[in-house]
Wavefront OBJ file of the C-alpha trace (Angstrom):
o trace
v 140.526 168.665 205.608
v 142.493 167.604 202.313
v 145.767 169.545 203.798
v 145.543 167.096 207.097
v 144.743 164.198 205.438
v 147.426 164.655 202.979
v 150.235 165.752 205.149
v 149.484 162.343 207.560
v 149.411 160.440 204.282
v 152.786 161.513 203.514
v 154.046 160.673 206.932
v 152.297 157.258 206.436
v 154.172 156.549 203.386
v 157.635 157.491 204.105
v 157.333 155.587 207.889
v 155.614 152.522 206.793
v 158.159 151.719 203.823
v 161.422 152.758 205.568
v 160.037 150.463 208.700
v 159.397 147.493 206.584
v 162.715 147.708 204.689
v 164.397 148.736 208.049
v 163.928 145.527 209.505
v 163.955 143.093 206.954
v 166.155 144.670 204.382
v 164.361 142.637 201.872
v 162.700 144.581 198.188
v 160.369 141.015 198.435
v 158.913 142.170 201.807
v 159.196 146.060 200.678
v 156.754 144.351 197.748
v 154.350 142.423 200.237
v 153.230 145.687 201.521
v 152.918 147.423 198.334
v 150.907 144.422 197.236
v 148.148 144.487 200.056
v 148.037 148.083 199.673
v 146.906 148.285 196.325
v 144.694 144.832 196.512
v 142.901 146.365 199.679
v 142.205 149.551 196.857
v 141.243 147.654 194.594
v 138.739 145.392 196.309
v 136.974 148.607 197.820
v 137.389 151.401 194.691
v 133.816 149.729 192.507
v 131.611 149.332 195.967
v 132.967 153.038 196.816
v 131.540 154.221 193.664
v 128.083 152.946 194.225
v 128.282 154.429 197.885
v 129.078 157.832 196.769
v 126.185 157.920 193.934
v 124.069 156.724 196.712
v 124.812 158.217 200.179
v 125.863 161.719 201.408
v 129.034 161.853 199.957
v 130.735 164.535 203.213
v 129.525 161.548 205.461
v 131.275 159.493 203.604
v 134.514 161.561 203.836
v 134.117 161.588 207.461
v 134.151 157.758 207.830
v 137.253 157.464 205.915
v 139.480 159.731 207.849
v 138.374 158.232 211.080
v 138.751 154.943 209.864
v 142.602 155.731 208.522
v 143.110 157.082 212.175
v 141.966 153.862 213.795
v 143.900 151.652 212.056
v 147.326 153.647 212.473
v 146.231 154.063 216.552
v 145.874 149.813 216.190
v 149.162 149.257 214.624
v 151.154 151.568 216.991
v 149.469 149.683 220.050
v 150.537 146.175 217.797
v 154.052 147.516 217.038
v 154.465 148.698 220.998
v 153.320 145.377 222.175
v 154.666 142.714 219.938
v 157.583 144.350 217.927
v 157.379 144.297 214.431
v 154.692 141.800 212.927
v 155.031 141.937 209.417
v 151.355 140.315 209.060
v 150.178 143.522 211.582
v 151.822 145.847 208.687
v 150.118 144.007 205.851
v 146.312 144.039 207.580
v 146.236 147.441 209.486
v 148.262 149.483 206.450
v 145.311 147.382 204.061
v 142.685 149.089 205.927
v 144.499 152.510 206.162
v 144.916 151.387 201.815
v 140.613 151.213 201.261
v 139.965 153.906 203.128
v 141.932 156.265 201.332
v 140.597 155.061 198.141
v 137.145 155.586 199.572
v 138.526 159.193 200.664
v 139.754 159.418 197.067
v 136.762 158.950 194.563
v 134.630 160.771 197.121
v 136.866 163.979 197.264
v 137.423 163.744 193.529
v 133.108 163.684 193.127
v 131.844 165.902 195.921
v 134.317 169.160 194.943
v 132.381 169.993 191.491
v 129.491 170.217 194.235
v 130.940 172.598 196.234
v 132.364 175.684 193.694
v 131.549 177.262 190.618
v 131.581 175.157 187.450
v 133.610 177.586 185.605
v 136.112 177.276 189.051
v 136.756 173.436 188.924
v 140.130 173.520 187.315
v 141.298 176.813 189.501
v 139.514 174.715 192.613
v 141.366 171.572 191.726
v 144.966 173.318 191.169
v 144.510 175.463 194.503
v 143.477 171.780 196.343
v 146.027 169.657 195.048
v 148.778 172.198 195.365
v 147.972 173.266 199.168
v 148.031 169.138 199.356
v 151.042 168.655 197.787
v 153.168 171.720 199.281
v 151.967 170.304 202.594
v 152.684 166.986 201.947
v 156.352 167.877 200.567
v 157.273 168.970 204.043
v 155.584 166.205 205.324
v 157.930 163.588 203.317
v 160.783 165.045 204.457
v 159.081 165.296 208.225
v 158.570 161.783 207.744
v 161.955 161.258 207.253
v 163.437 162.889 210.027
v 160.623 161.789 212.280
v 161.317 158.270 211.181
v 165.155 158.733 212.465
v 164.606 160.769 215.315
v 161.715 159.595 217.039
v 161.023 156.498 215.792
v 158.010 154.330 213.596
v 155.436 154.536 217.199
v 155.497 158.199 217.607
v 155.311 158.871 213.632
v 152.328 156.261 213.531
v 150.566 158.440 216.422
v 151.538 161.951 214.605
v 149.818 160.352 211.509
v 146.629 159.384 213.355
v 146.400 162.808 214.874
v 146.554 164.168 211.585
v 143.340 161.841 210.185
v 141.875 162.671 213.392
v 142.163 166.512 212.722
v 140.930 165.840 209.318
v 138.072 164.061 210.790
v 136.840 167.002 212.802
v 137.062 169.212 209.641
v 134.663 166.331 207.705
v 132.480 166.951 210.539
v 132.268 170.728 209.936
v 131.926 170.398 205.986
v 129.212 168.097 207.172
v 126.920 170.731 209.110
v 127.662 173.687 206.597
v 126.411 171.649 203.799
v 123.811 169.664 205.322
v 120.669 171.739 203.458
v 122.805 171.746 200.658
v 123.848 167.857 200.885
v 120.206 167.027 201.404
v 119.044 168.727 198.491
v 121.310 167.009 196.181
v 120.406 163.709 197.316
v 116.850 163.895 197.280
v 116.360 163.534 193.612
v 118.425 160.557 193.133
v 117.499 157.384 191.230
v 116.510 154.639 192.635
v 118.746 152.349 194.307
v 119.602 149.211 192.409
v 121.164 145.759 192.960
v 125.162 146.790 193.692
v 126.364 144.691 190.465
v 123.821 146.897 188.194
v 124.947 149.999 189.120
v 128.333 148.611 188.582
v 127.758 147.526 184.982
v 126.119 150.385 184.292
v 129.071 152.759 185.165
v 130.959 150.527 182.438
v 128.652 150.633 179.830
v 128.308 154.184 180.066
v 132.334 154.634 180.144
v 133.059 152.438 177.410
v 130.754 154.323 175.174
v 133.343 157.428 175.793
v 135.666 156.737 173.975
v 138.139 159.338 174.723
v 137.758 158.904 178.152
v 137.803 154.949 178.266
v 140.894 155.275 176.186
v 142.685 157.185 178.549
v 141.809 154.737 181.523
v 142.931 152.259 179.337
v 146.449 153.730 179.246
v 146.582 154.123 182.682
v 146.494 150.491 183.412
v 149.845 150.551 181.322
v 151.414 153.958 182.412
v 150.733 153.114 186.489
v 152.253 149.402 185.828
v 155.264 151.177 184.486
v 155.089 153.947 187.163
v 154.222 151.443 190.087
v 157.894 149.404 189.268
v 159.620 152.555 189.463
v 158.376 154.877 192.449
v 156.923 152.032 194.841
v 160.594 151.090 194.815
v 162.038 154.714 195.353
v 163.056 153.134 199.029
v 165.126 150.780 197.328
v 167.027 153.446 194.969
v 168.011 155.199 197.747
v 169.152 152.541 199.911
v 170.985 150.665 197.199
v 171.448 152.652 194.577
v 172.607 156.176 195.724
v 173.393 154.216 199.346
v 171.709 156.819 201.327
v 169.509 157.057 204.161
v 165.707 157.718 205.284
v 166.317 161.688 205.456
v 167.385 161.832 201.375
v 164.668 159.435 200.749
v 162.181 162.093 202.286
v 163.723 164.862 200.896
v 163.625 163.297 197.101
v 159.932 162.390 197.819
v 159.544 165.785 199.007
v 160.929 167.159 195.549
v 158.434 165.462 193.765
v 155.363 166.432 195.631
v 156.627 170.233 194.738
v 156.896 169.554 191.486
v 153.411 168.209 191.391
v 151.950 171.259 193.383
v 152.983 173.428 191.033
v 152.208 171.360 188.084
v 148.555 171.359 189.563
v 148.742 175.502 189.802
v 149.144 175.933 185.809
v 145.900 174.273 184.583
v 143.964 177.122 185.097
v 146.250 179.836 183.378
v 146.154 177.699 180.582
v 144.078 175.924 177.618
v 145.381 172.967 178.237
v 141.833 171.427 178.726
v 141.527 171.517 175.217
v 144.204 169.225 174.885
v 143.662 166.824 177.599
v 144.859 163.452 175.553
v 147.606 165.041 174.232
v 148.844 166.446 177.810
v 148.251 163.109 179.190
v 150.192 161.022 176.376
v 153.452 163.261 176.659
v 153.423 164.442 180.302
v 152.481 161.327 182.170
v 153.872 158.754 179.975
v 156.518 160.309 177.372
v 158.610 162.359 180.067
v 158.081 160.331 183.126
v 159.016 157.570 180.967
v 162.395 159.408 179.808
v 163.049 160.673 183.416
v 163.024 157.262 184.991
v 165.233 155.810 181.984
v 167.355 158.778 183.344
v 168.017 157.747 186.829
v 168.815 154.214 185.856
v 171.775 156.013 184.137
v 173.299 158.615 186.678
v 173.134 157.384 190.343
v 173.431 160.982 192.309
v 171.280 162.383 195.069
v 171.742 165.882 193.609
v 170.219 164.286 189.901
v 167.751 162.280 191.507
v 166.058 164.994 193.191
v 166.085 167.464 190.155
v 164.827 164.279 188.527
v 161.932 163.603 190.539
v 160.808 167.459 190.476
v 160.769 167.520 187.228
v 158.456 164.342 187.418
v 155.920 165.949 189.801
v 155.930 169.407 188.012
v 155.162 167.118 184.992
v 152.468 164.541 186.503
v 150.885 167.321 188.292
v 149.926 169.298 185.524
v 148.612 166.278 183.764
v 146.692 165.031 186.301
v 144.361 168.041 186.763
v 144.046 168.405 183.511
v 142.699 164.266 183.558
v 140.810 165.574 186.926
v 138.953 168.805 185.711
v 138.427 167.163 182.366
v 136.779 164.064 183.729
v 134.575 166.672 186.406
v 133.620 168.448 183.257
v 132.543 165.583 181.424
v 130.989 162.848 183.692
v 127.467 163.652 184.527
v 127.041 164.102 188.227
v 125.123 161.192 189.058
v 128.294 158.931 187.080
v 131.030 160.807 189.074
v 131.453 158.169 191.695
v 131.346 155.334 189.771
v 133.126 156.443 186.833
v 136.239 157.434 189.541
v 135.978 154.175 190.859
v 135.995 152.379 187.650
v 139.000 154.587 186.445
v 140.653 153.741 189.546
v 140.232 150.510 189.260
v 141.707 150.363 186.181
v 144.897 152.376 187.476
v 144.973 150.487 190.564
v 145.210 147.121 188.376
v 148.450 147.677 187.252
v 149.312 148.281 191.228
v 149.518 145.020 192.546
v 151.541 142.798 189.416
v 153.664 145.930 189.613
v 154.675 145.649 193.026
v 154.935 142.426 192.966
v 156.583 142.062 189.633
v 158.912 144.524 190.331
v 159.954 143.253 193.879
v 161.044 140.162 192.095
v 162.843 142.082 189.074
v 165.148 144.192 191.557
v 165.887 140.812 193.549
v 167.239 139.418 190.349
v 168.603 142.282 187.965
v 169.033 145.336 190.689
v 167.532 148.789 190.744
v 169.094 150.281 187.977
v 168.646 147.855 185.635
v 164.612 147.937 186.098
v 164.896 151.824 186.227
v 166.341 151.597 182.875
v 164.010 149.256 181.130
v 160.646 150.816 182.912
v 161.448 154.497 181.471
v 162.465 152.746 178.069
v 159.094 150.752 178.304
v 156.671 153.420 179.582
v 158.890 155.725 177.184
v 157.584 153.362 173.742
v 154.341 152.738 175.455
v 153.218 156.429 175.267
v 154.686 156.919 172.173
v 152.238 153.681 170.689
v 149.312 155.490 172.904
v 149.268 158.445 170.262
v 147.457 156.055 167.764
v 144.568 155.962 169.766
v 142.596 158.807 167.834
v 140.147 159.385 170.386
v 142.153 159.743 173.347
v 144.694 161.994 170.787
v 142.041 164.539 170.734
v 140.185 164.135 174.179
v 138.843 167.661 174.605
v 137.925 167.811 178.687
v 136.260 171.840 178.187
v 133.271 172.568 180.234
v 131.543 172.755 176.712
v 131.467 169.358 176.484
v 129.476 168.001 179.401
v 130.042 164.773 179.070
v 129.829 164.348 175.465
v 132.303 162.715 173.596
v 131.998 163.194 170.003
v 135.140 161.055 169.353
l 1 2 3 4 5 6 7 8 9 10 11 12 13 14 15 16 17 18 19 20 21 22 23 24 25 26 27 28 29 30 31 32 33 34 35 36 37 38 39 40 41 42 43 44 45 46 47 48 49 50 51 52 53 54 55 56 57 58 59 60 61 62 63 64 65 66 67 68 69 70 71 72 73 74 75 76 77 78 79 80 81 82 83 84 85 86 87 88 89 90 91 92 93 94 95 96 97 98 99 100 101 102 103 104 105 106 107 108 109 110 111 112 113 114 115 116 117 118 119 120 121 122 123 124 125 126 127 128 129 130 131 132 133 134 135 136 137 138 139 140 141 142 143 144 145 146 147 148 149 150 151 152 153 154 155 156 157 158 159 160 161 162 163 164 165 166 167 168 169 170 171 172 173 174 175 176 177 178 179 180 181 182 183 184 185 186 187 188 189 190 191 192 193 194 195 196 197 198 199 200 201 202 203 204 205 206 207 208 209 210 211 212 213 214 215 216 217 218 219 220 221 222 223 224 225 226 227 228 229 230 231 232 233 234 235 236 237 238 239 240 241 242 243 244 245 246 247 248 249 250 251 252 253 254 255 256 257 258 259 260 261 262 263 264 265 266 267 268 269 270 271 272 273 274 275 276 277 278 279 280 281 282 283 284 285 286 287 288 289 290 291 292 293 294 295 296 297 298 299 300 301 302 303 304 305 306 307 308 309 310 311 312 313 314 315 316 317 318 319 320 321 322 323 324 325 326 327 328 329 330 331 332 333 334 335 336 337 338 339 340 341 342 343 344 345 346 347 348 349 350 351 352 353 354 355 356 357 358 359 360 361 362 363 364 365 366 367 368 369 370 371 372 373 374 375 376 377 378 379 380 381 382 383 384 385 386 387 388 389 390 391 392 393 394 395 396 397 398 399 400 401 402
């Protein structure tokens, strides 16, 4: 289910920007997109929470990847009809936006559920790196798809590929459904939305280590957002290249991160987690980006970016199991949610931010003061005591002593 509804996400991503800066050759509109994608997550990631802590979480999978097929079936009829409607882009690629982020917090809260504790880190780096092998082809699929066959048929190959996952929701639905109904049984009671909502806070803020590290994500995806949103645009303008290098350079990075994602288990880095997180995800992306605002060459860019992923990907399962390990299972949900809300904010101004930045300054010259920026940032983030020595072992369940 994750491989198929990874591998049409990649697809989705490499068509829908190329498209929109295809026709319009404009970083603003590039930014438009980017900006209703990441509102659209936004708006939905606190009400997913409180869905998932309430409801059958493998139901809840199921309605997101059929929802994500509908709306890429709707924009393909749209497109086919009416040409290109940027306003059809926006809307249709929102809804794809929520419910991946409803696909997101759930996967990230029902896996604990479905393998060993002592397994969640193996689990996650097995999951993420079948996802991101598959999804590395799929980028540079998307690519070639893009120039050979055009936005309609990749649109269709997309929904085909939710729809597939949709039928595999179904599946995980029946072989869990004693198992599913179990679980849910004991649950609290159901509260007014907004409770359950502050509630999640409360509870995160009194982690320290843990609401620390969200805290840095708001920075570190800000930083990250001007930067890879605007990958398209480095490629176009910067290296002067086409769709097929763009693929291939997101392809590099999802590689990167698959492998990344393999290590966490054949290694104690759990005992590190704020550590891992501070140098992996902000010092070296930061120094990587500043890197490719200095030499403009395919062959750099891609060695660049797999660096990146083999970098990111490690760090983010060790966030992942850590937070798994330490969020009681009746917070997982809503603590997700509330961490990706968090990330997500710095989404939006990002996009929108940068689009302007590039339109003023050029590519390179953001790409040089984003790594230089996220670079300090980090560095500043090492202060934060708690977060410093986040420990995310099993040992901990939940407890931060920090």
């Amino acid at each position: 289910m994750n491989l198929s509804s990874g591998t049409s996400g990649a697809v989705v991503n490499v068509a829908v920007v190329w498209f929109v800066f295809e026709m319009t050759r404009s970083a603003l509109d590039v930014a438009v997109v980017g900006f209703a994608v990441s509102i659209s997550a936004v708006v939905t990631t606190l009400p997913a929470g409180v869905w998932i802590d309430r409801f059958d979480r493998r139901l809840l999978l199921l309605a997101a990847n059929a929802l994500r097929a509908v709306g890429l079936c709707l924009l393909a009829l749209l497109t086919a009809s009416f040409g290109f409607e940027l306003s059809a882009v926006v809307i249709l690629v929102s809804i794809w936006s929520a419910a991946g982020e409803l696909y997101r917090s759930t996967d990230y809260s029902v896996l604990p559920e479905l393998v060993e504790a002592d397994e969640v880190a193996d689990a996650n780096g097995v999951t993420r790196a079948g996802h991101r092998m598959l999804s590395s082809a799929s980028y540079a699929l998307g690519g070639a798809l893009v120039a050979l066959a055009g936005i309609l048929f990749t649109l269709l190959y997309s929904a085909a590929g939710y729809m597939l996952a949709s039928a595999f929701s179904v599946l995980l639905l029946l072989r869990y459904r004693r198992t599913a109904a179990k679980d849910n049984a004991p649950r609290r009671s159901r509260g007014m939305m907004l409770s359950e909502i502050r509630e999640g806070m409360r509870w995160l803020v009194g982690q320290r280590g843990l609401f620390q590290l969200s805290l840095s994500a708001v920075v570190f995806n800000f930083m990250f957002g001007l930067f890879y949103y605007f990958i398209v645009v480095y490629v176009g303008l910067g290296l002067k290249a086409g769709p097929l290098l763009f693929g291939l350079i997101l392809a590099a990075n999802v590689t990167g991160q698959a492998l990344g994602s393999l290590l966490v288990g054949r290694t104690n880095a759990l005992a590190h987690t704020g550590k891992v997180w501070l140098l992996l995800n902000g010092a070296l992306t930061g120094a990587l980006i500043l890197s490719l605002g200095l030499f403009t060459s395919g062959t750099f860019a891609l060695s660049a970016l797999f660096l990146m992923g083999l970098s990111t990907g490690f760090g983010d399962n060790v966030w992942l199991s850590s937070a798994q390990n330490l969020v009681p299972k009746e917070m997982r949900g809503r603590y997700f949610a509330i961490d990706g809300l968090l990330s997500f904010a710095g989404g939006p101004p990002a996009v929108a931010v940068g689009g302007v930045l590039i339109a003023m300054f050029g590519v390179l010259r953001v790409y040089l003061a984003t790594g230089a920026i996220l670079l300090v940032s980090a560095l500043l983030f090492t202060s934060f005591g708690s977060l410093w020595r986040l420990d995310g072992r099993l040992s901990r369940r939940g407890q931060n002593e920090y």
